[in-house]
C-alpha positions as CSV (number, residue, x, y, z in Angstrom):
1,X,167.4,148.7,48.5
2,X,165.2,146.2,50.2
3,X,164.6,142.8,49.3
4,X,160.9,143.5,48.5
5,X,161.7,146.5,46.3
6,X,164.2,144.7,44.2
7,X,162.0,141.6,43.7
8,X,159.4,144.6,42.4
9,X,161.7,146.3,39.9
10,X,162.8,142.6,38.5
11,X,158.7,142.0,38.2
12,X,158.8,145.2,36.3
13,X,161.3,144.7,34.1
14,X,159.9,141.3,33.0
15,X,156.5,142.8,32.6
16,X,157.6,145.6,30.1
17,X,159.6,142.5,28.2
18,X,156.6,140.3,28.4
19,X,155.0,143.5,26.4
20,X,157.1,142.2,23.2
21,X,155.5,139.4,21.2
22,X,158.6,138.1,20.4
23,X,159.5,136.8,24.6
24,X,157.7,134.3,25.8
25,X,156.2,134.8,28.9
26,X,156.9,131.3,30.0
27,X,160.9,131.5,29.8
28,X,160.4,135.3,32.2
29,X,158.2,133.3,34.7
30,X,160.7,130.8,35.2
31,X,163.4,133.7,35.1
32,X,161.7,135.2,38.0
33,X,161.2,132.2,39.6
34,X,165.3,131.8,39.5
35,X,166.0,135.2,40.9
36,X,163.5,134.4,43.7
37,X,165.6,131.3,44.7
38,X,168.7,133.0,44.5
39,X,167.3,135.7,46.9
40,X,166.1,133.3,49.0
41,X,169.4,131.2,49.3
42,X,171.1,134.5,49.9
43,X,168.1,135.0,53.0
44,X,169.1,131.5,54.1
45,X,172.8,132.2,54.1
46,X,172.2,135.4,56.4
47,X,170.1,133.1,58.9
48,X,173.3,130.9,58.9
49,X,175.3,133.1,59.7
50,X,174.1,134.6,62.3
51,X,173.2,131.3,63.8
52,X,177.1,130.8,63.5
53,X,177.7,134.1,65.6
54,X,175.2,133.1,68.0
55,X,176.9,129.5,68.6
56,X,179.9,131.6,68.9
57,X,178.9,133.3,71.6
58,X,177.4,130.3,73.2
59,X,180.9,129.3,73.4
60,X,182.5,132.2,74.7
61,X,179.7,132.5,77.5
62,X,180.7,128.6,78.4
63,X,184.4,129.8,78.5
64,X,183.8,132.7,81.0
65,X,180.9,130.7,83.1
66,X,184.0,127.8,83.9
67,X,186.4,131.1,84.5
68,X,184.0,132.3,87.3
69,X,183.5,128.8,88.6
70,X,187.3,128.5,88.8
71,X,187.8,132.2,90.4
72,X,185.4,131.4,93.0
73,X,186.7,128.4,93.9
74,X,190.1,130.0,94.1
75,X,188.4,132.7,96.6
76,X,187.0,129.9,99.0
77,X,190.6,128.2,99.0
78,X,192.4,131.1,99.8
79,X,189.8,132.1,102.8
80,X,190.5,128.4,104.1
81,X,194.4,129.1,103.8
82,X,193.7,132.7,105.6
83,X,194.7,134.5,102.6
84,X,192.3,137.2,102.4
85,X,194.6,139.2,100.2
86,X,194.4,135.8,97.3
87,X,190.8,135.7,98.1
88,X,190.4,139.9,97.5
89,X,192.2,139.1,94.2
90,X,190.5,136.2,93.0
91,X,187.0,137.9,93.7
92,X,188.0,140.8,92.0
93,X,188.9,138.6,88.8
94,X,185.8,136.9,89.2
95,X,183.9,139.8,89.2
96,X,185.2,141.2,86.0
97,X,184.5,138.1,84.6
98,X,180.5,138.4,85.4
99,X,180.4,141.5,83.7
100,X,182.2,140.2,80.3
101,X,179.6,137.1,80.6
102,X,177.0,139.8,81.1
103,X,177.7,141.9,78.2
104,X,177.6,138.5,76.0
105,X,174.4,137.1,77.6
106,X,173.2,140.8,75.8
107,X,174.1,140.2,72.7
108,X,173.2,136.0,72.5
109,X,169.7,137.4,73.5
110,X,170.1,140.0,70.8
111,X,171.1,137.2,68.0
112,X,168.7,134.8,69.1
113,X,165.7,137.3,68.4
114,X,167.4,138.4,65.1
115,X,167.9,134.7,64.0
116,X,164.2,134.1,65.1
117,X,163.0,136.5,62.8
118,X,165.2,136.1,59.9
119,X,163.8,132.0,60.2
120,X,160.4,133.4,60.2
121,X,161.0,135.7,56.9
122,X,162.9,132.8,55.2
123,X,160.1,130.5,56.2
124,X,157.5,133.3,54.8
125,X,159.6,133.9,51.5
126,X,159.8,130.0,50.7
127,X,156.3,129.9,50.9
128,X,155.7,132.7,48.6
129,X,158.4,131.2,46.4
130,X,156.8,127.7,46.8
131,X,153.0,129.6,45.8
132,X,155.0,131.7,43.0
133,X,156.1,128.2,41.6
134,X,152.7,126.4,41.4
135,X,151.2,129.3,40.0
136,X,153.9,129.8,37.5
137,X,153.5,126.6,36.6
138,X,149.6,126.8,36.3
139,X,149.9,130.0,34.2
140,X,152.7,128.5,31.9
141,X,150.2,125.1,31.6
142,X,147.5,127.4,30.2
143,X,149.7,129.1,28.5
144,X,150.6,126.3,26.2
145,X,147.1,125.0,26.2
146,X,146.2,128.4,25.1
147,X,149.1,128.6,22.0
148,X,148.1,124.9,21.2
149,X,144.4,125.9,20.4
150,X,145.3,128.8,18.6
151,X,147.5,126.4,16.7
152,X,144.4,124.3,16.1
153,X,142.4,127.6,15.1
154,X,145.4,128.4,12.8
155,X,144.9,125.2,10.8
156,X,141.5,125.1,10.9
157,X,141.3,128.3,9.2
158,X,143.8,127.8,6.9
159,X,141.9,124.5,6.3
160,X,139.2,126.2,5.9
161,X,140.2,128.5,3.2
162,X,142.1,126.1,1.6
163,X,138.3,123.9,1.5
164,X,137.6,126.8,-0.4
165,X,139.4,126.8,-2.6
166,X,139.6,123.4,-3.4
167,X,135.6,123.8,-3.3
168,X,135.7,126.2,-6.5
169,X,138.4,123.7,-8.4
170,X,136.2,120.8,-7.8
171,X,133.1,122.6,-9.4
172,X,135.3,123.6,-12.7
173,X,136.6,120.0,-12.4
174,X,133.0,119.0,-12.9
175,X,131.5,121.8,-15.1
176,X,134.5,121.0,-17.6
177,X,134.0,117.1,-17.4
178,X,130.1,117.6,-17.9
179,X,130.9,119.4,-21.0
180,X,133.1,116.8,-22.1
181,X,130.6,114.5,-21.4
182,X,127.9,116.6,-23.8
183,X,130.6,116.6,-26.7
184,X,131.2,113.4,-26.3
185,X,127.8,112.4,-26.4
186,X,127.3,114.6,-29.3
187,X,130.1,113.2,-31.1
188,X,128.4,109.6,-30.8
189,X,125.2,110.7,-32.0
190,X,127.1,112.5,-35.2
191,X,129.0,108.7,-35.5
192,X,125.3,107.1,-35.6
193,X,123.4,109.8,-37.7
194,X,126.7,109.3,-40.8
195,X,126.8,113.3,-40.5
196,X,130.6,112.7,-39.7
197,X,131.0,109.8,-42.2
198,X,133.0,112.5,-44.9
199,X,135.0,114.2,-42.1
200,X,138.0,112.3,-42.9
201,X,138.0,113.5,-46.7
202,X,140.1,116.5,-47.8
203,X,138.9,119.7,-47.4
204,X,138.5,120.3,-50.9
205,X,136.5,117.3,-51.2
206,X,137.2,113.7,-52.8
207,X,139.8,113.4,-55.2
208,X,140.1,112.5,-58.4
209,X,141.4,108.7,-58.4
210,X,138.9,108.2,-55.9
211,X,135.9,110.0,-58.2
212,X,137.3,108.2,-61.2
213,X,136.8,105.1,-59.0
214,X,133.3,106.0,-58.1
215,X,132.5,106.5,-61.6
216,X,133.8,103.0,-63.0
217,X,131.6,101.4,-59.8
218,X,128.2,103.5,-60.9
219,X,129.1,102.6,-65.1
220,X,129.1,99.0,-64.3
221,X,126.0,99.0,-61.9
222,X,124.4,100.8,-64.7
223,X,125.7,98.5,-67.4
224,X,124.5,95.4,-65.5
225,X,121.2,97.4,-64.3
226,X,120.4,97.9,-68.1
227,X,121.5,94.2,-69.6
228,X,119.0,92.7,-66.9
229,X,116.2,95.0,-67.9
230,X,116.7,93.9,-71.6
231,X,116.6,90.3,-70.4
232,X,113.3,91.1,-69.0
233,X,111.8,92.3,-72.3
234,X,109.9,90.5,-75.1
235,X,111.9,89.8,-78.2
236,X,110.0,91.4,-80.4
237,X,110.6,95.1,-78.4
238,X,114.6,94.3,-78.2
239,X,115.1,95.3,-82.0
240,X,113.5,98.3,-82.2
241,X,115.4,99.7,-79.2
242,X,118.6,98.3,-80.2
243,X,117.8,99.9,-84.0
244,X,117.4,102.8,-82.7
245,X,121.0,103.9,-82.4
246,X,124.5,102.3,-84.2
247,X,124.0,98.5,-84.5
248,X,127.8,98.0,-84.2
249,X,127.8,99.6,-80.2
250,X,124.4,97.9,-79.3
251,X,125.5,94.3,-80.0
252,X,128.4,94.1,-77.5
253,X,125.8,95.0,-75.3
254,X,123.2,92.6,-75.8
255,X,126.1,89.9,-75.3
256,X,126.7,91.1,-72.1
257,X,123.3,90.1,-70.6
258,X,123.9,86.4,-72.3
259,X,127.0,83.9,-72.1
260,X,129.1,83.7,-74.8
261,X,127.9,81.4,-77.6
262,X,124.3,81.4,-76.5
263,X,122.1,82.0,-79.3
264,X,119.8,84.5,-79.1
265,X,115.9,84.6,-78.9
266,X,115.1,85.3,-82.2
267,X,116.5,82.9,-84.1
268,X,115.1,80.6,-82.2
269,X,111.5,82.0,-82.9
């Protein structure tokens, strides 16, 4: 399966978890961003490692190049020494030597274009990686911007209702103290007018010590109102009116409207 491919079905597979409410979509951006990096590290190791073959070869090729050298200056000494047969020998050698360096020259060419392109890829996947990165962390910014305001809109609206709410307690709140107010009010006109002075007698009205009491108060007023009007009149009306009924209970009542001893007004006549 190709790189591309796989990097598809993990994109996939976050993309059907992102569809539940309960993932958030921040954590599988920065999941995906993780299995990019590992991808790419594994891209990077690749375009190590064949770098490491290549410098292999490098060295291989060095070894034969001095090989050659060494064959041919073998050949040259044994044509100076008129050894033809040594010179045949070391040619020969040399020869077989080209052809190993040949076959490697192939494949150093080979690796080199192979490394070439696998820099280029890994140089084209960090950049997407790099892009993926700022974009994931754009989208995860707005994301949390996004979650805050609906956070705000949240409260608000439970603010909101709750305003409500409180709205309709703080009208009862004041319909109930208005009507306090009124029956207070009411109560302190009653209190002025006396209509409440008896509301602290029984419900069966006064009783009777306190009526006997009342009774005692209005006899004396009336005793006293009536000795004062007989002070008033002339002595010649007092008799008649005190003749009028038992002379024994009307005397005691004369002396009351006079100090004791006093004589009275028609014996003085």
């Amino acid at each position: 399966m190709g790189m591309g491919r796989r990097l598809a079905l993990i994109f996939k597979a976050k993309a059907n978890k992102a569809l539940d409410r309960a993932e958030d979509p921040r954590e599988t951006l920065d999941y995906s961003y993780e299995k990019q990096l590992e991808l790419l590290t594994k891209v990077r190791r690749g375009v190590a490692d064949v770098a490491t073959s290549r410098k292999r070869l490098e060295i291989q090729m060095q070894q034969l190049q001095a090989s050659a050298d060494k064959l041919q200056a073998q050949a040259q000494q044994a044509v100076g020494a008129s050894r033809d047969d040594l010179a045949r020998e070391a040619l020969t050698r040399r020869s077989a030597v080209n052809q190993q360096l040949a076959d490697l020259q192939t494949q150093h060419a080979q690796l080199q274009a192979e490394e070439e392109k696998l820099t280029l890829a890994s140089q084209r996947l960090q950049a997407k990686v790099d892009a993926f990165r700022t974009r994931k962390e754009t989208v995860k910014a707005t994301y949390t911007a996004a979650e805050a305001q609906t956070k705000i809109g949240e409260a608000m609206s439970g603010i909101s209702e709750e305003m409500g709410d409180v709205g309709m307690a703080m009208q009862r709140a004041e319909d109930k103290t208005q009507q306090m107010q009124a029956r207070a009010g009411a109560i302190d006109e009653l209190l002025a007018s006396g209509a409440l002075d008896d509301a602290s007698q029984p419900l069966g009205g006064r009783d009777d010590i306190q009526a006997e009491l009342d009774r005692v108060s209005a006899g004396s007023d009336v005793d006293l109102e009536l000795a004062k009007l007989k002070g008033e009149l002339p002595a010649g009306q007092q008799q008649p009116a005190l003749g009028a009924g038992a002379g024994s209970q009307t005397q005691p009542a004369a002396a009351e409207g006079q100090p004791a001893g006093a004589p009275q007004e028609g014996t003085q006549q």
